[in-house]
N, C-alpha and C positions, 0 to 999 in steps of 0.2 A: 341728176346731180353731176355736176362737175368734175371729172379729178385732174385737181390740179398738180402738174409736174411734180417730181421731186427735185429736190434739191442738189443737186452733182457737185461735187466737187473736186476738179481735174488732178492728175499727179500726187494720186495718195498712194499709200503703202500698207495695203491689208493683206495680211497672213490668217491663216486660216487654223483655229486649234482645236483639237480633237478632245473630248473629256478633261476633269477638272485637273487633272497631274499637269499636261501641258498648260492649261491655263492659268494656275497658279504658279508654276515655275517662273511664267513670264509676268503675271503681276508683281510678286515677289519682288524680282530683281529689279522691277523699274521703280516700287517702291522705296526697293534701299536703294536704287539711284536718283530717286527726288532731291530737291535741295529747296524747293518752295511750297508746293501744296498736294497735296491728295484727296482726292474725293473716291467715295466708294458707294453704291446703292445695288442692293439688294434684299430676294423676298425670303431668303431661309440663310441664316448665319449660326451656323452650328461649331461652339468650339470644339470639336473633334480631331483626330490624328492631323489630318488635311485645314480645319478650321483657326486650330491654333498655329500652326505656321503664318498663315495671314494674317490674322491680330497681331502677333508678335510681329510682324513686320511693319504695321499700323502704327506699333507701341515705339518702334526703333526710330521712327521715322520724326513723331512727334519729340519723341526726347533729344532729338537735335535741332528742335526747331524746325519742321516742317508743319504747316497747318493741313492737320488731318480731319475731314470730316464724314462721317459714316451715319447713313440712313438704314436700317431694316424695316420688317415689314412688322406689324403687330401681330397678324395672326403666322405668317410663314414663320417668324421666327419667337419663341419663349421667350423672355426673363430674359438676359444674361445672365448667367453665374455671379454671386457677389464679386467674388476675386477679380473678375474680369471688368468686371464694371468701376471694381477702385481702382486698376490698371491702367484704365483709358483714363479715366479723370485724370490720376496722380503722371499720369504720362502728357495727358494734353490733349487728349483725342477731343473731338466736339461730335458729341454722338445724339442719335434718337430712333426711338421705335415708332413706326408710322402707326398710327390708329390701330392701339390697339381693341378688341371688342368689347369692353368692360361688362357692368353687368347686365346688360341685357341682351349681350353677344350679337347672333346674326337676327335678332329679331328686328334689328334695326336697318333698314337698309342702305342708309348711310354709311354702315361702315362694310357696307360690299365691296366698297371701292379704294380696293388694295394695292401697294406699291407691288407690281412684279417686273419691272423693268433690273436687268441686271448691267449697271454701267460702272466702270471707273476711267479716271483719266487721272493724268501724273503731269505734273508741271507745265500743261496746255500744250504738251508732244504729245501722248502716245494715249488712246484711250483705247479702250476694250468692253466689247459689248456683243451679249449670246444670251443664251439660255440657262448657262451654268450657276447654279446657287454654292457658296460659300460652304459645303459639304463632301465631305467622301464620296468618292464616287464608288464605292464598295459598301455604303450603309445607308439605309433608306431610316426616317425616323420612326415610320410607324413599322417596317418589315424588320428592321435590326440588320443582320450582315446580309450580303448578297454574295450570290454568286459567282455575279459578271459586272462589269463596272457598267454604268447608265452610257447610254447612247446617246451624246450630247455634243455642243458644238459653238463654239465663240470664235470672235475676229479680235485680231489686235491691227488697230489704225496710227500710223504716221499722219502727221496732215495738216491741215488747216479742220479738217474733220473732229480733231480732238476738239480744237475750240469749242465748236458746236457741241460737243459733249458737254465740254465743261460750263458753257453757258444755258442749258439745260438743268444741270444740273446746280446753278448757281440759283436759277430761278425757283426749283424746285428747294432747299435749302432755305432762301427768302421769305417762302409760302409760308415755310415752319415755323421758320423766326416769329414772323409775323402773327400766325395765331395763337404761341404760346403769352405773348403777351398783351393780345388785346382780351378784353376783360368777357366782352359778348359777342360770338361771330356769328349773332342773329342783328345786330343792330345796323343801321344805314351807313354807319360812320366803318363802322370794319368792313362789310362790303365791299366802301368806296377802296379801302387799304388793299384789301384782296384783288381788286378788279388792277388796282394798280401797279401789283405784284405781279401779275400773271404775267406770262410771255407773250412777247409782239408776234402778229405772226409773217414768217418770213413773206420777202415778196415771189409771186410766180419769176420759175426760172422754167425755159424751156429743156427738156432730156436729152442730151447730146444721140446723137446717132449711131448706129454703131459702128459706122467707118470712121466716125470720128475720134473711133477709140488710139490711143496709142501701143505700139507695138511694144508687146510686155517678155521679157527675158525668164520673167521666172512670174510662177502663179501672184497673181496680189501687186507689183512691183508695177507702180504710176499707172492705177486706173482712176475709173470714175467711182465716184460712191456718194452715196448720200446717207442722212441720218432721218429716221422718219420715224415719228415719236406717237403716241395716243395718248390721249388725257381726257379729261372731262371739260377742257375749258374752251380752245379752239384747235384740236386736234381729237377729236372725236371719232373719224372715220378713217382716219389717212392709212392707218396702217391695210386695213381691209381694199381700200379705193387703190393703192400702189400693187396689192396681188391681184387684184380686179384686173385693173389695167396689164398687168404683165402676160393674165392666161389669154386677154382678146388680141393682144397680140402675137401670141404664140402661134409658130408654122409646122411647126416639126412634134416639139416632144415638153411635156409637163413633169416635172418630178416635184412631190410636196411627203414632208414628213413631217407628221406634228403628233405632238402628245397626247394631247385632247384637241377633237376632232368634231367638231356639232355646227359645221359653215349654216350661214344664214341662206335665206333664198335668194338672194340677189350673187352669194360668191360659188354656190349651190347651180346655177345657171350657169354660169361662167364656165365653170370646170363639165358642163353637162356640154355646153354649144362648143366647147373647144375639139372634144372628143368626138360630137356628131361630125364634125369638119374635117375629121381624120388626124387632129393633132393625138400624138397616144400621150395618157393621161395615167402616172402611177402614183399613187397615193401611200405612203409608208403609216399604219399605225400601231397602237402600243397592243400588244398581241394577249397582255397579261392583264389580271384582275386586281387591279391598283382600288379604284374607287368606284362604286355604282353609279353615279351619274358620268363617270369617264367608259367606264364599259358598257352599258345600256346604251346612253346617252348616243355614242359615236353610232350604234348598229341603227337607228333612226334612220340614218341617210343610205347606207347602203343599199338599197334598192334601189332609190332611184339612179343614181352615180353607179351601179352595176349593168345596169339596163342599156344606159347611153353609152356604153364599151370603157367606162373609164376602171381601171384594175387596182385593185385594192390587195396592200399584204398589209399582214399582220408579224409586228416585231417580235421571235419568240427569244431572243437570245441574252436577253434582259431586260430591264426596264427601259425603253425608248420614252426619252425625253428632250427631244431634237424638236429645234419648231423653225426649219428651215424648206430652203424651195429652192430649184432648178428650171430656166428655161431655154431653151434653143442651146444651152452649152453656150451660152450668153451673157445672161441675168443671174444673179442670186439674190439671196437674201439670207440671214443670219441673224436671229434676234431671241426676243422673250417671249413674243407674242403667238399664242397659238390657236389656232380656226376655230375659235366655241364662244358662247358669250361673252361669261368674265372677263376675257383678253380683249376681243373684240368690241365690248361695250358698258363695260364695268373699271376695269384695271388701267394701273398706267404700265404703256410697255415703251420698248425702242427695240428697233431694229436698223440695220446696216446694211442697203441695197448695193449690191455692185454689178457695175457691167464692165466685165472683160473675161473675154474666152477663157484661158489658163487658168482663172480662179473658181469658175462654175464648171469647167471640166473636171477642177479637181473635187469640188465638191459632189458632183454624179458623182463619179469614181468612187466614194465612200458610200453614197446612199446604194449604188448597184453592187457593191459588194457587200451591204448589211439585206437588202433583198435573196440577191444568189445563196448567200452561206447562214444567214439568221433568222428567217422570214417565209411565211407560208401565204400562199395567194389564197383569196376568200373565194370558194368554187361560186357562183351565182346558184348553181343547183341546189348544192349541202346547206347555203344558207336561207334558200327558199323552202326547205322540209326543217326546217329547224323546231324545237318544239314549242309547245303550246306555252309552256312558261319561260321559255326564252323571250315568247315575241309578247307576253303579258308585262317582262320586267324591263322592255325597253319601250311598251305604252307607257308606264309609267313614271319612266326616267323620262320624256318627254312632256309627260305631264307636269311633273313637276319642274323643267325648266318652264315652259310656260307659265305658272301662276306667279315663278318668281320673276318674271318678266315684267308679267301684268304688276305686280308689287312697287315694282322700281318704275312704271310707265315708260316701258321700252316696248317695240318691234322688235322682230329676227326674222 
């Protein structure tokens, strides 16, 4: 398979923002400085402490006449609250919940295929795109309050970049339109509507080099970057196929932290041959027992990926929900998408590649400092004596992603 470049686009301005406090300070403010439009997508929208700040900012925005439009996910996010949902109407907002699972819920595997990309963009300047879901970052929904705020991470882009957000997300929005009103999107005729709806896909651009990069004053400040998007339609692989390509290119040093953690064998190799070659390989994952197919699930690879020298820590210092990567102190990346199916072959995500020194320097800088201070290395030994029902409940968490694989007629 091919992988085709990404997309670079020179003389942008990406800042780097650390959990959902900074990140919605800065949505916020670029909100009430709209004066045209807003768009907003995300897979969990919770009015809470942190939640309704955002909405009311949504609400401000439309009552002067800005065109606000907001996507959530159907299962990431509940119902809206009445109140809030006559809020946005009576305010202007043009909203929707993505598929949600009605009553046949996940028996269907059509509705696997969930929004988790978290984008917005404000007036075709300034867009923003991470990991971070529209929630506290002090309360999880199903654990209640926490301890320690999530381990998480978004970029805000100056650019020509934003476009490419907002045409993204114009198309996706389109899609919506489109199926709410056609009457059957089993017939030939809505098809043709859909095929026609869907996004062009860009043409190959070649990857700037990295002397071609220009000399940056401060982290973020006129690099390169691209937006690199997964879908079901013609972006299927890309987000997997740009960290593919970035570990074969790796000399020195691999940094990946991701929430859920279940690489296929093809990205499973890559991080194995990187590590044989002497690049060192550290893997940041979620250290705590969130969900069984996310705990089980991740311990599946560990063997092999301990074997070939690549080092694995586990996040203890709270929920790690970071789905980001480090290479050469060169490359990043900063998105939604995280190394396990559903991201990888299910969901729609976006993420934001950048190369230039000063911004993936500073990005290590954060990941080696939540390793040194919050984070326990997986011994290879302690986890080859592990017990009998340890290594039974992560047969089975592998097993069970496999049948739901075979369900949806996928590979991994």
């Amino acid at each position: 398979m091919s992988m085709r470049a990404a997309h670079f686009n020179h003389h942008q301005r990406v800042h780097l923002l650390q959990g959902a406090v900074e990140l919605f300070a800065a949505v916020i403010a670029a909100v009430d400085a709209s004066v045209s439009e807003v768009r907003l997508e995300t897979y969990i929208f919770h009015v809470d402490a942190q939640g309704d700040r955002v909405a009311q900012a949504l609400v401000r925005a439309a009552e002067r006449g800005v065109s606000v439009y907001l996507v959530v996910d159907g299962i990431g996010t509940p119902p809206l609250p009445p109140e809030w949902a006559q809020r946005f109407d009576a305010a202007g907002v043009q909203w929707h919940r993505f598929l949600p699972l009605g009553y046949l819920g996940v028996l269907q595997p059509g509705r696997w295929r969930r929004l988790h990309r978290k984008l917005c963009v404000v007036d075709d300047a300034v867009a923003f795109c991470g990991g971070i879901n529209v929630i506290d970052d002090w309360v999880d929904p199903h654990y209640g309050a926490l301890s320690s705020p999530r381990f998480d991470f978004a970029v805000q882009v100056h650019g020509a970049l934003a476009l490419e957000v907002k045409h993204a997300m114009e198309q996706f929005w389109a899609r919506l339109e489109l199926s709410r009103h056609v009457e059957s999107l089993r017939s030939p005729q809505a098809r043709r509507l859909l095929r026609e709806a869907a996004p062009h896909a860009a043409p190959p651009h070649a990857v700037p080099q990295p002397h071609a990069q220009p000399h940056s004053h401060a982290p973020g400040d006129s690099v390169w970057a691209a937006l690199v998007l997964r879908d079901n339609l013609l972006h299927r692989s890309r987000i997997e196929q740009v960290y593919r390509k970035a570990i074969a290119d790796a000399r020195h040093e691999v940094w990946i932290a991701s929430a859920y953690f279940v690489p296929g064998r093809k990205l499973r190799h890559a991080l194995v041959h990187a590590a044989q070659r002497g690049v060192r390989v550290r893997v940041l994952l979620q250290g705590r027992y969130e969900y069984f197919m996310q705990y089980h699930g991740a311990r599946t690879v560990y063997d092999e990926l301990m074997q070939a020298g690549v080092e694995i820590y586990e996040y203890t210092g709270g929920f790690l929900h970071a789905k980001v990567a480090v290479v050469d102190q060169r490359w990043a990346t900063v998105g939604s998408s995280n190394l396990d199916p559903l991201s990888l072959l299910l969901a729609r995500e976006a993420n934001v590649v950048v190369r230039d020194g000063p911004f993936a320097k500073l990005l290590r800088e954060r990941l080696l400092d939540a390793v040194q201070q919050q984070s326990t290395r997986v011994d290879p030994d302690a986890y080859g004596h592990r017990s009998r029902w340890q290594r039974s409940m992560d047969m089975v968490a592998l097993g069970i992603m496999r049948v739901v694989l075979f369900l949806i007629g996928r590979s991994y």
